[in-house]
Structures are given as C-alpha cells and as structure tokens.
C-alpha positions in Angstrom: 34.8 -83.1 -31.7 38.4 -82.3 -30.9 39.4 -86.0 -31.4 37.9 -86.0 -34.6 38.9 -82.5 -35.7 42.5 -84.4 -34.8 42.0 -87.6 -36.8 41.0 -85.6 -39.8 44.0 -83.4 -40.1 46.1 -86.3 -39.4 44.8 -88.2 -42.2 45.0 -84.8 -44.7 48.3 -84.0 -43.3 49.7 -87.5 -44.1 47.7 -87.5 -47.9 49.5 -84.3 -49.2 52.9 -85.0 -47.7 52.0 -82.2 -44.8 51.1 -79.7 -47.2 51.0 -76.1 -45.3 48.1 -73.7 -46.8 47.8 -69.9 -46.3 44.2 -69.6 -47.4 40.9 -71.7 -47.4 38.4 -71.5 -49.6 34.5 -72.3 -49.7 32.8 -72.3 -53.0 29.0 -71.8 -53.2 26.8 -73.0 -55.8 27.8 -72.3 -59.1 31.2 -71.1 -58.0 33.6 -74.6 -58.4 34.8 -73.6 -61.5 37.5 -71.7 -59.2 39.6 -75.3 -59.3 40.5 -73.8 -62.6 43.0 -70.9 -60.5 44.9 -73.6 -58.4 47.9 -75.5 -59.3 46.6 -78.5 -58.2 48.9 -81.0 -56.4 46.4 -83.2 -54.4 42.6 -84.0 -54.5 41.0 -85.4 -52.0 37.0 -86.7 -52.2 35.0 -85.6 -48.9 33.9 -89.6 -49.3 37.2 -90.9 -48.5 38.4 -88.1 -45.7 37.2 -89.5 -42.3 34.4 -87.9 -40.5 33.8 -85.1 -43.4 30.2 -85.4 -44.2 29.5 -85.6 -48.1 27.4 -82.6 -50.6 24.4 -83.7 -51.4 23.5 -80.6 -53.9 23.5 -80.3 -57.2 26.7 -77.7 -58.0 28.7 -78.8 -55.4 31.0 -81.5 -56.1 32.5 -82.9 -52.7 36.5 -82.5 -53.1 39.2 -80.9 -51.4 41.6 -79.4 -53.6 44.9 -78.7 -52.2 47.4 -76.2 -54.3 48.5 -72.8 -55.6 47.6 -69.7 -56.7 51.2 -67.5 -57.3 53.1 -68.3 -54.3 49.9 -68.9 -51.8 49.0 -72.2 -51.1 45.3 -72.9 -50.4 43.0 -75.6 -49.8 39.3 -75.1 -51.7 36.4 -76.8 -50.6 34.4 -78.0 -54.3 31.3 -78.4 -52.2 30.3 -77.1 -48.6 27.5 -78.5 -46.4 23.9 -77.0 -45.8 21.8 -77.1 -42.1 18.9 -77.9 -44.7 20.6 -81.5 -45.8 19.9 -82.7 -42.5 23.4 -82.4 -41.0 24.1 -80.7 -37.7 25.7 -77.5 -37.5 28.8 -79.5 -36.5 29.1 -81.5 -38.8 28.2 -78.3 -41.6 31.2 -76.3 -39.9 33.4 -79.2 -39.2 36.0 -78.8 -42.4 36.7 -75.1 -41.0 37.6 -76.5 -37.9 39.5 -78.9 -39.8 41.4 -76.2 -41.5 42.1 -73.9 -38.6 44.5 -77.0 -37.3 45.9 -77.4 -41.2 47.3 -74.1 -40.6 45.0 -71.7 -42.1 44.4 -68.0 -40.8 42.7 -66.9 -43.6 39.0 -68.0 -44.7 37.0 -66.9 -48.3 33.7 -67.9 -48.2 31.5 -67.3 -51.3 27.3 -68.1 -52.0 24.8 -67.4 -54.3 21.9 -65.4 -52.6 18.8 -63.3 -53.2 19.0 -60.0 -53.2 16.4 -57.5 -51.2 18.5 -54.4 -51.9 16.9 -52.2 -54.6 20.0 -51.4 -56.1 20.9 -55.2 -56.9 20.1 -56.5 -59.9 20.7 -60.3 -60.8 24.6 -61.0 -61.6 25.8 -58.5 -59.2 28.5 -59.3 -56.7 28.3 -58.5 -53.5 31.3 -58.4 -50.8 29.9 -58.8 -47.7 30.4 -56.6 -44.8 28.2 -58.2 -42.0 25.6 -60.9 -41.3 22.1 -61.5 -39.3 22.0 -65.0 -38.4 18.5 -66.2 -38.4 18.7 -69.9 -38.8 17.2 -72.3 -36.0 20.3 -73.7 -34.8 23.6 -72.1 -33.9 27.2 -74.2 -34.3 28.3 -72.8 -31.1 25.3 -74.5 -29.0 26.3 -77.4 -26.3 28.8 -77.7 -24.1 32.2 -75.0 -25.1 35.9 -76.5 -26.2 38.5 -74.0 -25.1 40.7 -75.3 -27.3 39.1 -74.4 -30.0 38.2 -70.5 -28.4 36.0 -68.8 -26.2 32.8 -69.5 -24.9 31.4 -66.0 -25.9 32.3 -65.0 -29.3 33.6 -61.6 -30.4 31.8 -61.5 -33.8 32.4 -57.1 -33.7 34.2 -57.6 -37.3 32.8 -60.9 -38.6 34.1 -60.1 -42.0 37.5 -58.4 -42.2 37.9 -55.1 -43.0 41.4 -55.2 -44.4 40.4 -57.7 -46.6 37.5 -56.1 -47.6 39.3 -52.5 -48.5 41.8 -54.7 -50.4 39.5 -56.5 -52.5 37.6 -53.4 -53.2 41.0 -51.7 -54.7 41.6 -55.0 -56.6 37.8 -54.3 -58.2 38.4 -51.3 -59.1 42.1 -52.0 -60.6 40.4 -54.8 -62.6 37.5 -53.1 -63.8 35.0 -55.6 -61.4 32.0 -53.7 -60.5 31.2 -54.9 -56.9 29.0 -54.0 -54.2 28.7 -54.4 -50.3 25.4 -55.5 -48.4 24.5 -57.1 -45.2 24.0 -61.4 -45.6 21.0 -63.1 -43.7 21.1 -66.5 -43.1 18.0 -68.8 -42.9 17.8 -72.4 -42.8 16.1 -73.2 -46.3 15.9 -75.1 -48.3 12.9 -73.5 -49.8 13.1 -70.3 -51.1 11.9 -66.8 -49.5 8.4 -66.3 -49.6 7.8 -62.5 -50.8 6.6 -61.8 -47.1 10.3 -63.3 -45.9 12.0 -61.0 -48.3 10.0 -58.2 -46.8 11.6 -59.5 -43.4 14.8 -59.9 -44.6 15.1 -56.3 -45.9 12.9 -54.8 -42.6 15.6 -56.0 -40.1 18.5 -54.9 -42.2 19.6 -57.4 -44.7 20.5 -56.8 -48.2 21.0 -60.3 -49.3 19.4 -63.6 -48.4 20.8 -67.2 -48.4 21.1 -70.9 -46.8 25.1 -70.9 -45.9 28.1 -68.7 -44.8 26.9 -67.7 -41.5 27.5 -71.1 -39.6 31.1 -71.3 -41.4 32.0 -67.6 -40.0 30.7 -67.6 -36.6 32.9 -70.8 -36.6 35.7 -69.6 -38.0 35.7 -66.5 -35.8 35.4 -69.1 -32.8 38.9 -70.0 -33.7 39.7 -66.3 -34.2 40.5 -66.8 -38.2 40.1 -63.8 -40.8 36.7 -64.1 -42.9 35.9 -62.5 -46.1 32.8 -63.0 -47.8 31.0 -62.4 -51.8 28.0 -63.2 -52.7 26.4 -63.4 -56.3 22.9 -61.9 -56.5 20.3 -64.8 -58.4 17.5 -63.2 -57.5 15.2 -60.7 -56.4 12.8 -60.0 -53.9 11.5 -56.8 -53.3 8.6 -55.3 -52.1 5.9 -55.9 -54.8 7.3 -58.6 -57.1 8.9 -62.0 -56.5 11.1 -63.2 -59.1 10.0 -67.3 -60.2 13.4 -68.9 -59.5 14.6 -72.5 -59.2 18.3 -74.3 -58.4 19.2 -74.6 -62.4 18.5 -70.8 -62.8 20.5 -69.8 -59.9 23.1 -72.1 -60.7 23.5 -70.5 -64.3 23.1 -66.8 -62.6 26.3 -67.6 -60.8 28.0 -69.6 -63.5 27.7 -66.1 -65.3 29.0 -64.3 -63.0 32.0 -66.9 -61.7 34.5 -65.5 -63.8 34.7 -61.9 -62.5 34.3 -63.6 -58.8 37.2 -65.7 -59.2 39.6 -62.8 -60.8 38.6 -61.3 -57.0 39.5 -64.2 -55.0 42.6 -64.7 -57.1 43.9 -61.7 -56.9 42.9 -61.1 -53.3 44.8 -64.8 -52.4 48.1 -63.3 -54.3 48.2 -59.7 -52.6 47.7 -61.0 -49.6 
C-alpha cells in the first residue's frame, strides 16, 4: 500500500506542476455539481491516475479536480468508491490516503442518506457529528503501516468539532437551515428494509447510508480533520417506508446541492 500510496502522489504531484492543496473534498451522489465553486486548473480522470480504482455509479463521475475556492486550494473527488462495487476497503479509502501525502490536513466528506430521525424530512441537511460503523469489513483490518498511523485508532472526535461550530455559524449567517444527527454505515447496495431502519434508529443513528465511514476512520488513521453533511432522500420510520430508487435520490440531492455547497464554500474560505 505505501508503495503505491507513493507512486500515486508522484504521478499527481508531477500532473499539476506539484500543486499544494489545503482541503479535500468527497462528493456524494448528487453533490458533483460542487466543480462549479473551484477555479479549476487541472483535471485528472480516476482512469488515467495509477492504482485509483474507477466509480462505477450513476452520479458520480470519476475525476479529480484540482483548484480554488478564494485563496484555498483543494482537490475534489467527482466520484468516490463504495464497499458494495466490489472493491476492498483499501482500495474504497485509497485516494484519502493518497491525499494525506498531497498535503492535505483537512477532509469534507458529503452523502446522500436516509433519514430515521423524526424530525428529518426529505431535503434536509444534516452535519454530522458522529458515526456507528456497521459494515462487514473495516479499512483498518490486516497487518498495521506505522507510517501511515497507529495500530489502535483514536476515533473520540471522528468529526471535528471546530469545524462543525464553524459551519453551523456560517448556516445561520447565510440563512441555511441545517441539522446534526448521528451517520450509520452499512454495506448496501440495497436499500434499508423498514425492520433495518428500526435498527438503525434503536442503536442510535439518525441517518443511514453506504459511504463516509470507511473514508473517516481512514482519514483519522492518518490523524486528518473530518467534517461531514449529509442530505436526507428518504425516510424510514417506524410505521412507513418511503418507495425510493437511485434517480429519486439523486434528484433529492440535486435539490438540495445548492445550499450544501454555499456550506462547503464558505466553510473552505473561513478556514
């Protein structure tokens, strides 16, 4: 892993004329349209970058994006990488390792995800302030790098804290009504079954999806900053399950991209 992790950032750093980011960025389905906020200066397809594995989902179109946003430099990631497409949880978290050793302290991960909470209601965006990692495999499994960090994680403040009070005063500067809420991760690709949603909310989730966690607990591994926001697509509570497929999630999110992205933007820029 580290001699790939190497390879990579060599071919990146030598691609974009050793560009230097501040702040990475991970857009979930629905939520590319962020591309739009950078100043673009290079774009690289996950296809051509060695060892990156390629999206195979619908709403996520496989490019790195290198540029700014005010003064910050940031890489985006159009596209991220599911357990449920059949990669391993290395090669899903590999681009985080990839930009740890491009320079970047600071990670923004967003997803779309159902929503257990009985306040939620579809559209709603959702800062994260913690996550229950259920899925069936875990990226930190096997034999530990110290180069990369510890054998035993502290995962105390997963998501940051200072970033999270930041990008709450932003919201409420801008008018952005947000909310906060507790992510599960499961592996998917199916969606919950109205008894998993009963689950979900029993051991203390508030929101439901098939990403982010793996990313984190990896970034965290290399001791980087996280912050997290999800966009609520549907509902599960405890009666009712809301019919739901990948076009109508992907247009719940498209609806709510723009208010996301005025977030992220202004959270990258205040930072």
């Amino acid at each position: 892993m580290w001699n790939k992790v190497q390879e990579t950032v060599s071919f990146i750093q030598s691609s974009t004329n050793d560009f230097k980011p501040d702040f990475g960025v991970i857009l979930g389905s629905g939520l590319g349209g962020f591309s739009e906020d950078i100043k673009i200066e290079f774009t690289l397809e996950y296809k051509n970058i060695p060892n990156f594995p390629v999206s195979t989902v619908h709403g996520h179109k496989g490019a790195l994006l290198f540029g700014t946003i005010g003064t910050k430099k940031v890489i985006a990631m159009q596209g991220r990488f599911h357990f449920y497409e059949g990669y391993a949880m290395q090669e899903v978290t590999f681009p985080v390792r990839v930009m740890k050793y491009l320079g970047i302290q600071n990670l923004i991960v967003s997803n779309a995800s159902g929503g257990v909470n009985p306040n939620y209601k579809v559209g709603d965006i959702v800062i994260i302030t913690d996550h229950i990692n259920m899925m069936p495999e875990h990226p930190l499994r096997g034999e530990n790098d110290e180069r990369f960090g510890p054998r035993f994680v502290n995962m105390s403040e997963p998501y940051s804290k200072e970033m999270i009070l930041k990008t709450k005063e932003i919201a409420k500067r801008i008018n952005v009504a947000v909310k906060d809420g507790v992510y599960v991760g499961l592996q998917g690709p199916t969606f919950e079954t109205l008894a998993e949603y009963k689950m979900v909310k029993a051991i203390g989730g508030d929101c439901v999806g098939m990403s982010t966690v793996p990313e984190v607990i990896v970034a965290k591994h290399m001791n980087m900053n996280c912050f997290g926001v999800s966009v609520i697509t549907d509902i599960g509570d405890v009666e009712n399950i809301d019919e739901v497929n990948h076009e109508e999630v992907l247009k719940a999110a498209q609806k709510a991209e723009p208010h996301v992205r005025n977030l992220i933007k202004n959270l990258i820029v205040e930072s």
